[in-house]
MILUM-34482 format. One line per field, with one value per residue: residue in one letter; x, y, z of N, C-alpha, C in turn. Coordinates in nm, 2 decimals. Layout:
N
type A; ...
nx X; ...
ny Y; ...
nz Z; ...
cax X; ...
cay Y; ...
caz Z; ...
cx X; ...
cy Y; ...
cz Z; ...
# end
This chain:
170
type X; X; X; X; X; X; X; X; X; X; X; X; X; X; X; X; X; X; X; X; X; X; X; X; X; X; X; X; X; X; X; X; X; X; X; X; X; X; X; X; X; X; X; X; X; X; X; X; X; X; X; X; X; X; X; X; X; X; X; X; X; X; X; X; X; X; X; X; X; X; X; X; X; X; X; X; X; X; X; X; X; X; X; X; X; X; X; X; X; X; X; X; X; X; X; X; X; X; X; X; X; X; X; X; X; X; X; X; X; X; X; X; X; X; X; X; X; X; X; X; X; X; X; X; X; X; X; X; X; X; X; X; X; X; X; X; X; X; X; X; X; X; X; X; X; X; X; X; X; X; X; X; X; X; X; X; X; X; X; X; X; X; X; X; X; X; X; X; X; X
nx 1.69; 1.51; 1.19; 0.93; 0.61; 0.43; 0.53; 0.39; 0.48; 0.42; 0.24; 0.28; 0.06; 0.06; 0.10; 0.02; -0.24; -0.24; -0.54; -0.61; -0.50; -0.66; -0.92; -0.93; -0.87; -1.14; -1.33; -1.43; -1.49; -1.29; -1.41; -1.62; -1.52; -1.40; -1.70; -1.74; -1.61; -1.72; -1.97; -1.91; -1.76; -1.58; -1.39; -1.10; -0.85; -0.49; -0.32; -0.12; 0.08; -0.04; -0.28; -0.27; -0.41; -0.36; -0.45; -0.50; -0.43; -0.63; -0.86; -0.87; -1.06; -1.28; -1.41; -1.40; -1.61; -1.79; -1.89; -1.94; -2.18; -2.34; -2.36; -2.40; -2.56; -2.81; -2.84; -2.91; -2.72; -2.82; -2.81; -2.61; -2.44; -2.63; -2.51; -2.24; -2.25; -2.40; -2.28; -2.03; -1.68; -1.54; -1.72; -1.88; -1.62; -1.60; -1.88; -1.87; -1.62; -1.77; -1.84; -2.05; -2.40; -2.67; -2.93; -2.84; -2.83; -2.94; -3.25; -3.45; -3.46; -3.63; -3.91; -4.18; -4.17; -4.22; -4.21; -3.88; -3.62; -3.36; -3.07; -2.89; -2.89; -2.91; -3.22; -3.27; -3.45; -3.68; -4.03; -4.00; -4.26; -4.53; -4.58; -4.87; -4.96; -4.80; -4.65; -4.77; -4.60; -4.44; -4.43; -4.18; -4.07; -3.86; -3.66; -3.38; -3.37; -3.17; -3.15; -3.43; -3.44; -3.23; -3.36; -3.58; -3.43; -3.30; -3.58; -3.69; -3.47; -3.54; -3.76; -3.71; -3.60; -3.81; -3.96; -3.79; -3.76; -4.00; -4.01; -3.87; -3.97; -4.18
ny 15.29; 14.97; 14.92; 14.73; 14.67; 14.64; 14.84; 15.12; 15.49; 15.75; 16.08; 16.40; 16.59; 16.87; 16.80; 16.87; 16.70; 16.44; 16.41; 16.14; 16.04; 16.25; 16.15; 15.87; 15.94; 16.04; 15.81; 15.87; 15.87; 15.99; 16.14; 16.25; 16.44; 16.59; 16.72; 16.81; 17.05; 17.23; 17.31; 17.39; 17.68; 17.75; 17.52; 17.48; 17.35; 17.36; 17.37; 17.21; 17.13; 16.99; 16.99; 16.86; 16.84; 16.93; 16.89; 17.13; 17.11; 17.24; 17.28; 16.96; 16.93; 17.07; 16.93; 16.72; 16.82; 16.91; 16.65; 16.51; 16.63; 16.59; 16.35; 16.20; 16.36; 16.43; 16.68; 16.86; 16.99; 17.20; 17.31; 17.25; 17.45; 17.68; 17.72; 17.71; 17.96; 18.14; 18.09; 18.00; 17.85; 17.74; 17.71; 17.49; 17.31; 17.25; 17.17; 16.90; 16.82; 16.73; 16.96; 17.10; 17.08; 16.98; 17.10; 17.35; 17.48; 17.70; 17.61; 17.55; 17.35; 17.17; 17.26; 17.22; 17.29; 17.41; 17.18; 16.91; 16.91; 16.92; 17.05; 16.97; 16.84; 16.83; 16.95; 17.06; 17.05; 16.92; 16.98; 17.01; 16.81; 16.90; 17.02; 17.00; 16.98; 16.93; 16.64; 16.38; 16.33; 16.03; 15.77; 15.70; 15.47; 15.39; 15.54; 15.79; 16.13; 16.15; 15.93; 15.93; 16.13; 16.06; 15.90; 16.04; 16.15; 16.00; 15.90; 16.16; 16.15; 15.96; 15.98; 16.23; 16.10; 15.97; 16.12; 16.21; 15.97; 15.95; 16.17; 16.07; 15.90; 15.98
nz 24.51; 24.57; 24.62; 24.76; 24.61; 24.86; 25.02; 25.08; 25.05; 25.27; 25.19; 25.31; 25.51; 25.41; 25.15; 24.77; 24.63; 24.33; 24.08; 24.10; 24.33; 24.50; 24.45; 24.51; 24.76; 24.88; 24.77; 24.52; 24.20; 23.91; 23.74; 23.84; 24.04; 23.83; 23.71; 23.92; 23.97; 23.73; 23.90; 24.15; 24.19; 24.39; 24.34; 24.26; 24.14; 24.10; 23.73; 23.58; 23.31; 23.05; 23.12; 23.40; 23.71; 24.06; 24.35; 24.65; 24.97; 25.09; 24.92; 24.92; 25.13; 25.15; 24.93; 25.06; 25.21; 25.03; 24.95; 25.17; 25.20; 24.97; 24.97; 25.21; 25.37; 25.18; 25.03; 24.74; 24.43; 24.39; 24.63; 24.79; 24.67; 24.74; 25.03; 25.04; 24.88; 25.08; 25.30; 25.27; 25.17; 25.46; 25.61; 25.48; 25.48; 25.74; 25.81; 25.65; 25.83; 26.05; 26.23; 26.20; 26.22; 26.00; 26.06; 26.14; 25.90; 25.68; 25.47; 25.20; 25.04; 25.08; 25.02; 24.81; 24.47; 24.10; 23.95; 23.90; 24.19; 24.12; 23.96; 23.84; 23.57; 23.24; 23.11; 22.87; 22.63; 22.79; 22.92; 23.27; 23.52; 23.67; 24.00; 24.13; 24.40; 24.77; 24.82; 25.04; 25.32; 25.36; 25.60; 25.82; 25.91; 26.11; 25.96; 25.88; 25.84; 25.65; 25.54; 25.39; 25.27; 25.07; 24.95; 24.85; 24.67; 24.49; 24.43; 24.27; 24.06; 23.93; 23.83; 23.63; 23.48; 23.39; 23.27; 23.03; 22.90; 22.83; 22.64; 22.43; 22.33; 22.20
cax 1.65; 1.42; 1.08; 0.85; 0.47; 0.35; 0.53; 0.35; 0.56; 0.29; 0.29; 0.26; -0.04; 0.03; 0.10; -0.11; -0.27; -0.29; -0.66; -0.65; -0.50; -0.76; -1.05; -0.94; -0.91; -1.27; -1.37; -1.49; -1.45; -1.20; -1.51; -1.69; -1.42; -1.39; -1.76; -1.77; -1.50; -1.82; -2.08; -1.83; -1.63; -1.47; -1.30; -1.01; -0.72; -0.35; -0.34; -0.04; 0.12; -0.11; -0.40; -0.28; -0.49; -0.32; -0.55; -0.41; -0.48; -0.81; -0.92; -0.91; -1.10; -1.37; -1.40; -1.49; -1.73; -1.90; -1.95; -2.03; -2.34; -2.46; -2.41; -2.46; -2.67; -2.88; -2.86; -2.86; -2.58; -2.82; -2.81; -2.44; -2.43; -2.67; -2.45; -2.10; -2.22; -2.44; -2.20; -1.87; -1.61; -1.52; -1.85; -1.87; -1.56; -1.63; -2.02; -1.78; -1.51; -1.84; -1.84; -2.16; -2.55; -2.74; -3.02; -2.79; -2.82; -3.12; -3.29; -3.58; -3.48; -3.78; -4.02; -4.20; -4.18; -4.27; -4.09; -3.75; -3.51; -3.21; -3.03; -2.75; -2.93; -2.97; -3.32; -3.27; -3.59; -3.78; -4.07; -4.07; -4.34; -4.58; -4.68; -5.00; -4.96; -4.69; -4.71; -4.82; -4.45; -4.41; -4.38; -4.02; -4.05; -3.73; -3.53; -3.30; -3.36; -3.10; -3.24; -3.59; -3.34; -3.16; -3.42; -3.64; -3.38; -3.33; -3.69; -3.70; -3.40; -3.62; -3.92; -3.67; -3.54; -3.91; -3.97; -3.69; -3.79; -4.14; -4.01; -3.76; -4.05; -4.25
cay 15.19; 14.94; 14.92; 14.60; 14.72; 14.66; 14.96; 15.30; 15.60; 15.85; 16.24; 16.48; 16.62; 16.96; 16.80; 16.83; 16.55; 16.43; 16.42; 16.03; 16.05; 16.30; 16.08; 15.78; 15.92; 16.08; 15.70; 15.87; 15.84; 16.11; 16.19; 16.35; 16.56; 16.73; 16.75; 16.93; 17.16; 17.31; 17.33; 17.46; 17.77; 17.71; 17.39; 17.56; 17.31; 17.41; 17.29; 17.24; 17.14; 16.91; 17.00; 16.75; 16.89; 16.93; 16.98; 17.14; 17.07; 17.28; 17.16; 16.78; 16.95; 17.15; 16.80; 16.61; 16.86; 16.89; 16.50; 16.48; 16.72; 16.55; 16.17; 16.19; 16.49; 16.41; 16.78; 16.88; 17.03; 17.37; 17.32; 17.26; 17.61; 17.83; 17.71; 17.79; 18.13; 18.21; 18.05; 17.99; 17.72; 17.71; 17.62; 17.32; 17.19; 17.23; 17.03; 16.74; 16.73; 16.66; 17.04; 17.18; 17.00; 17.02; 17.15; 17.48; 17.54; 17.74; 17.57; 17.60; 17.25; 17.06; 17.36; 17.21; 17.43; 17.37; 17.09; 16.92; 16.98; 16.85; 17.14; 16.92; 16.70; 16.90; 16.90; 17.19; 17.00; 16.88; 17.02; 16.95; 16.80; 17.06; 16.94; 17.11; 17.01; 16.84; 16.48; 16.38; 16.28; 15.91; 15.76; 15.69; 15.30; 15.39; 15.57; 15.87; 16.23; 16.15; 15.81; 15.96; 16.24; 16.02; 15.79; 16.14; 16.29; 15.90; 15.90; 16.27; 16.11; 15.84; 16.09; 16.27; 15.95; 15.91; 16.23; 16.22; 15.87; 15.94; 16.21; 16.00; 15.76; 16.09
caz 24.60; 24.53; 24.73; 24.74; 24.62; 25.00; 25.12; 25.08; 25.07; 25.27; 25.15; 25.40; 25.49; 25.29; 25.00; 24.70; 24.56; 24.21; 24.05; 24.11; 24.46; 24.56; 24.41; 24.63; 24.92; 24.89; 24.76; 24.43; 24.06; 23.90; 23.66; 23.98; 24.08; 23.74; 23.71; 24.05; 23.92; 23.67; 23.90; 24.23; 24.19; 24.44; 24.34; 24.20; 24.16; 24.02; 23.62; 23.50; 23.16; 23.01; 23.23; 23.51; 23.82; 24.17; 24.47; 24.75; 25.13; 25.15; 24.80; 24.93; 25.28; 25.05; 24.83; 25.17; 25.25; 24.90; 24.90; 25.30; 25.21; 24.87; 25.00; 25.36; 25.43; 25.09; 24.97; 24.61; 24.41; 24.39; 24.83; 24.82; 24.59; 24.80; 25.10; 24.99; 24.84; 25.18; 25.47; 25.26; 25.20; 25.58; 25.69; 25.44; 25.55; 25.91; 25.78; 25.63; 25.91; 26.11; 26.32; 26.21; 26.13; 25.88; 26.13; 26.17; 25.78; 25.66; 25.37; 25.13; 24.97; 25.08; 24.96; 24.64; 24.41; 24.02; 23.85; 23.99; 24.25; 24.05; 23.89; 23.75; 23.44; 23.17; 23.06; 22.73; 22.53; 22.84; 23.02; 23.37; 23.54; 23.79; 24.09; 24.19; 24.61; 24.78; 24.81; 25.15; 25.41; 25.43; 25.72; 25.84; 25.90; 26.12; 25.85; 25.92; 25.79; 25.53; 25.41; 25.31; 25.14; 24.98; 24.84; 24.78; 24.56; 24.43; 24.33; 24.21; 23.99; 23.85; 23.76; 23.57; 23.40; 23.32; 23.16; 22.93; 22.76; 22.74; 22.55; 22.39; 22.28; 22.13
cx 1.51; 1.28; 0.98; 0.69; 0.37; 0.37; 0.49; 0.40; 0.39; 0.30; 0.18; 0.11; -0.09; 0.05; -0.01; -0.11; -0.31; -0.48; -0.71; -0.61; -0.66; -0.87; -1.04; -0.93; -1.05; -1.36; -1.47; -1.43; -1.34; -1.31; -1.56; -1.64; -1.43; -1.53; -1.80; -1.71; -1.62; -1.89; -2.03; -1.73; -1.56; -1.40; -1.21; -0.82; -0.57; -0.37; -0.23; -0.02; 0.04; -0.20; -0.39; -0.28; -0.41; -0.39; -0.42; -0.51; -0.61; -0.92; -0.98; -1.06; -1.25; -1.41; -1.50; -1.61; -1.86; -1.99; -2.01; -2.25; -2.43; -2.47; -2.44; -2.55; -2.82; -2.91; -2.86; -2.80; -2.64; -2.79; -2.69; -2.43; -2.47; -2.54; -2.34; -2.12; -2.29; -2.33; -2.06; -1.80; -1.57; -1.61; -1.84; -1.76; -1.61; -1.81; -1.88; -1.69; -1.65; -1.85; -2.01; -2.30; -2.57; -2.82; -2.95; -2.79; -2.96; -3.13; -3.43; -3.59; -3.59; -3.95; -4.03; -4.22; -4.20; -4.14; -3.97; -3.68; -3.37; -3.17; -2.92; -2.80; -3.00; -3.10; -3.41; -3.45; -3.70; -3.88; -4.10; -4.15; -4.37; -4.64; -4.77; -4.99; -4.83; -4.71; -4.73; -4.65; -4.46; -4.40; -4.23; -4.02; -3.89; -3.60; -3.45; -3.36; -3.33; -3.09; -3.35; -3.50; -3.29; -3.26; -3.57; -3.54; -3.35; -3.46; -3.72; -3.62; -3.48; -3.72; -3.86; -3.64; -3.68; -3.95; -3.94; -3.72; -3.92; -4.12; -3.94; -3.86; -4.17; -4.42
cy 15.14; 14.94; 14.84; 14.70; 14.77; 14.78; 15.09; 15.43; 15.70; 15.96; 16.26; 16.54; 16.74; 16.98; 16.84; 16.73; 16.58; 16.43; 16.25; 16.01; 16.12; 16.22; 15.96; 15.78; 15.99; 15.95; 15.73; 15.84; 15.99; 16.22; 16.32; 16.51; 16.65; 16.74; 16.88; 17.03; 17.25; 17.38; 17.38; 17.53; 17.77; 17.62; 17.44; 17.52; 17.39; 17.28; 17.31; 17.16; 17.04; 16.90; 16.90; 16.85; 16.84; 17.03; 17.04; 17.07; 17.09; 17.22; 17.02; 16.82; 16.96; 17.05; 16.72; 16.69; 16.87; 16.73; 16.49; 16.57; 16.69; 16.39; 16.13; 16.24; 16.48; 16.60; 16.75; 16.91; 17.18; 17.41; 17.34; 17.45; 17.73; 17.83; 17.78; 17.94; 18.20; 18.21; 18.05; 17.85; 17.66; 17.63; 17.46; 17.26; 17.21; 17.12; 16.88; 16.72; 16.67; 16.82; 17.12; 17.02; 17.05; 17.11; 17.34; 17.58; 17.57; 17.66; 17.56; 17.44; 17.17; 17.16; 17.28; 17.31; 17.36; 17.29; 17.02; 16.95; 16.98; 16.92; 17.07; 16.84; 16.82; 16.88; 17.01; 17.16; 17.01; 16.99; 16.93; 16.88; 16.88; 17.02; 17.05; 17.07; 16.93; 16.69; 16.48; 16.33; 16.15; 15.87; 15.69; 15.57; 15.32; 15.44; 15.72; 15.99; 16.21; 16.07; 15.85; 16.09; 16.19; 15.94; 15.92; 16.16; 16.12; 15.89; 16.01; 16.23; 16.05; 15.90; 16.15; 16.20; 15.92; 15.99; 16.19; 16.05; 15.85; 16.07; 16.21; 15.93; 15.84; 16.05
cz 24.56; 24.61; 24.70; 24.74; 24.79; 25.05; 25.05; 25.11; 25.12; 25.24; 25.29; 25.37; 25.41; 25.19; 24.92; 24.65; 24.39; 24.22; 24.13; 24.26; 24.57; 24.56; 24.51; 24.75; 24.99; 24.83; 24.61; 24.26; 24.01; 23.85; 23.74; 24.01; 23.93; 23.69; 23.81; 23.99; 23.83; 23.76; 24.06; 24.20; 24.24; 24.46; 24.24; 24.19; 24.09; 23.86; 23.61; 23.35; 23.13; 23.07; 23.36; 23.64; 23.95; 24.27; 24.58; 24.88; 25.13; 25.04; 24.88; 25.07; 25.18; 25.00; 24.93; 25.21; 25.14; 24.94; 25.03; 25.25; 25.06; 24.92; 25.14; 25.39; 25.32; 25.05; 24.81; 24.57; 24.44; 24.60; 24.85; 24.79; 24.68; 24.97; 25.09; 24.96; 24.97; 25.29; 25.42; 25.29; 25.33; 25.66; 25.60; 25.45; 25.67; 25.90; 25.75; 25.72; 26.06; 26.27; 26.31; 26.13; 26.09; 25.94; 26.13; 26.02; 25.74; 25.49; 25.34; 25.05; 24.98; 25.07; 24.85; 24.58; 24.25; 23.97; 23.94; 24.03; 24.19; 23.94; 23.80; 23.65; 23.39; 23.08; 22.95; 22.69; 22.61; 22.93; 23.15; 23.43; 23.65; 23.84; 24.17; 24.39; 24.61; 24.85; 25.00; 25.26; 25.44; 25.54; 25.76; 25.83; 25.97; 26.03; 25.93; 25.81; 25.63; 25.44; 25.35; 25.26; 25.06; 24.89; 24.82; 24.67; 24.47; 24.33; 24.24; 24.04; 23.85; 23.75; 23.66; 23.41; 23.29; 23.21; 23.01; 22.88; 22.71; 22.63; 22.49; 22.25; 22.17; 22.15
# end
């Protein structure tokens, strides 16, 4: 039987999803997902024959919670990491279905400490840069917790960026 494009056959909710299913309904690129898959052990889809990746249910849950706590919450990937290995995958879904705050999660992330927060950009060649104090706290101008996180780990980004082409430029 034939079926006009408009209509959407829905899968059940304990289907698994393809790699590309999963990615749209977390509104991300597929890249993402198999990046995360490195740097989360516990993102541990089914491979079958030709490596084609099938999340299951808790996967896609686990997935929403990774991304709620790097794009909403403005964590890092090493914040995601100490999370999951101190509290466990339950807790970060229950953070992404929106059951637990950030406030309830202990963290060290806004300690300066020498060099970048940003464990995921490999920087083999580069030396860091070493911040002798910590810069002084912005003032909010009305922003949320997780805007001045996001546009800290944004700028932290940039600093990084800058590194690597001034030692690009030798």
């Amino acid at each position: 039987m034939f079926l006009p494009e408009e209509v959407a056959l829905e899968k059940s909710p304990d289907a698994f999803r393809t790699i590309s299913e999963a990615a749209d309904e977390l509104d991300l690129p597929q890249h993402v997902l198999r990046f995360w898959e490195t740097r989360f052990a516990q993102i541990k889809p089914l491979k079958r024959g030709g490596g084609r990746r099938y999340y299951r249910p808790d996967d896609v849950q686990l997935l929403k919670g990774i991304r709620h706590l790097l794009y909403d919450q403005g964590f890092t990937i090493k914040g995601v990491q100490r999370i999951l290995k101190e509290q466990g995958a339950k807790h970060v879904i229950a953070m992404g279905e929106g059951g637990v705050s950030r406030e309830t999660v202990p963290s060290s992330e806004n300690i300066v400490i020498d060099g970048p927060k940003h464990d995921y950009v490999d920087f083999d060649d580069v030396e860091p840069p070493t911040l002798t104090h910590a810069p002084e706290p912005a003032q909010s101008h009305g922003m949320s917790d997780s805007q001045r996180a996001s546009l800290q780990s944004a700028l932290d980004t940039l600093e990084n960026c800058r590194v690597l082409l001034d030692k690009a430029r030798g």
